[in-house]
N, C-alpha and C positions, 0 to 999 in steps of 0.2 A: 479602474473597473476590473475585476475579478475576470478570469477568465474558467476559475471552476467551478464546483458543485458548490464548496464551501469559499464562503468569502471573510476571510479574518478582519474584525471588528475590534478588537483588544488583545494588549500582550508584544505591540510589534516589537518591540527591543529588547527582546529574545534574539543572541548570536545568532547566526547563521550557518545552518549544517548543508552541505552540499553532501548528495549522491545522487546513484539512477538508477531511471527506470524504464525499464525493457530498452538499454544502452544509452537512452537519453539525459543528459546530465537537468536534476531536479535540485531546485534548494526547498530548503523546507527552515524550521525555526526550532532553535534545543529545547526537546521535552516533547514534540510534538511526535504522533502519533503516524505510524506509514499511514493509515487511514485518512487522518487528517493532512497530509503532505499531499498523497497522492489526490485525493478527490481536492483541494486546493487549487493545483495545477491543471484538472480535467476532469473530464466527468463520471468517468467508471473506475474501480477499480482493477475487475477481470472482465472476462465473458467466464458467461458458464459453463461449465463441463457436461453439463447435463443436458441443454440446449443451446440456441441460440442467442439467450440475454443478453445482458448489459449486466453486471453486478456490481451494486454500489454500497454494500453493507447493509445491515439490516437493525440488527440490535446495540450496535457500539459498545459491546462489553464483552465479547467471546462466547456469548453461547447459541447464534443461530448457522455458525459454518460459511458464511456468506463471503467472506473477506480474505481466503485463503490465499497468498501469495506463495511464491520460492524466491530464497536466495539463490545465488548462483554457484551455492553448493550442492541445491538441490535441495534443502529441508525444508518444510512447508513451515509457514508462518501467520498468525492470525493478524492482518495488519490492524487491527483494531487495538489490538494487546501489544506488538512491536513497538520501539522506540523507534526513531532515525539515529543511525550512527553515519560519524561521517564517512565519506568512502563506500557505506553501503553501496550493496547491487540487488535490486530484486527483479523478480520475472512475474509479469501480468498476462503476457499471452506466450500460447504456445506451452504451457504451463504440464511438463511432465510430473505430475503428483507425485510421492509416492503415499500409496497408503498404509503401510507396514514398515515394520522398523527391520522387515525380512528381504534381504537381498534377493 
């Protein structure tokens, strides 16, 4: 039984990409989406910046903003749009934006 939002149905023998999230070690499956990895393993993806939500994506194709994560260089990411690479690090909470490519 699933333990996230999304419960994978087809495709399982897809290698296995190991990384984390917010320092938690995550597997996910190659080709799959931080989107789909993340909500797979739990139920949100961020909280919101703007309130108190839960955010779980909204349009799964990058154009309603809902899905923004950071790596842990700091650069935001649509995880809808992102692959999982392995080794990845990305950050769902505590999430310092930035929103300008302006220091």
């Amino acid at each position: 039984m699933s333990t996230g939002r999304f419960s994978r149905l087809a495709e399982t023998d897809r290698q296995t990409v190991n990384f984390f999230v917010d320092d938690v070690a995550t597997a996910a499956l190659e080709g799959d989406t931080l989107l789909v990895a993340i909500l797979a393993s739990g139920k949100q993806v961020r909280r919101s910046e703007f309130g108190d939500g839960n955010r779980a994506g909204f349009c799964l194709m990058g154009s309603c903003q809902d899905c923004w994560v950071s790596t842990d260089s700091g650069a935001r990411v649509k995880a809808c749009l992102t692959r999982v690479e392995p080794g990845m690090r990305v950050r769902t909470k505590d999430v310092k934006l930035k929103w300008t490519n302006k220091e």
